[in-house]
N, C-alpha and C positions, 0 to 999 in steps of 0.2 A: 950578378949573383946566380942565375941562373946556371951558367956557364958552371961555377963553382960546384953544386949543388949535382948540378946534372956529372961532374967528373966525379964526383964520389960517391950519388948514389946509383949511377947506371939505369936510372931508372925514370921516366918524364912523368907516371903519374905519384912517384912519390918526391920527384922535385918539385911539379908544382902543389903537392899537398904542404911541403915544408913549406914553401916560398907564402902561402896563404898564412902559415903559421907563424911566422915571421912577421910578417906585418901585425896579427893578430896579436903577441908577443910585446909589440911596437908601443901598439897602440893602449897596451895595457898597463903600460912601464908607469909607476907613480910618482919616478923623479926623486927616489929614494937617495942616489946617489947621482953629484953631475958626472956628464957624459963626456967626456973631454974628446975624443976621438967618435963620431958617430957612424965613419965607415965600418971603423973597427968594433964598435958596439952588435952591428946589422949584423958582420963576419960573422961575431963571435956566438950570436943567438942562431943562426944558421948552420954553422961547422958542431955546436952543440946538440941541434935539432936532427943533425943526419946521424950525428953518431948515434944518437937514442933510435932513431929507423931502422941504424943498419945491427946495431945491439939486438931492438927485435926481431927482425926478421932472422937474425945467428938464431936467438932461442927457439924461435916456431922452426927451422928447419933442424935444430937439433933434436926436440921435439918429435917432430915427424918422424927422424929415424930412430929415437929408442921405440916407437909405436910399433915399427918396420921388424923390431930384434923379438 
């Protein structure tokens, strides 16, 4: 997952911040619905986790440049 994580976000301290929140995520899940695939469960709170990273850091650098104008 690492791997994963580290090709999308370009980034090791915010791969390992997702990868903490992933587990955290995990471990929070109340089994609301079953898990029929659990690889694809981890992927899929992961591949959600970065896009929400790389969404904010879009906004803080778009940010920074109307600051800039």
């Amino acid at each position: 997952m690492h791997g994963f994580l580290l090709k999308r976000l370009r980034n090791n301290e915010d791969t390992d911040d997702i990868m903490q929140e992933v587990f955290l995520r995990i471990e929070k899940y109340n089994g609301e619905e079953e898990i029929l695939n659990s690889r694809a469960f981890v992927y899929r709170i992961a591949n959600n986790l970065a896009i929400d990273k790389m969404r904010q850091k879009t906004r803080q650098s778009n940010h920074t440049l109307e600051g800039d104008i």
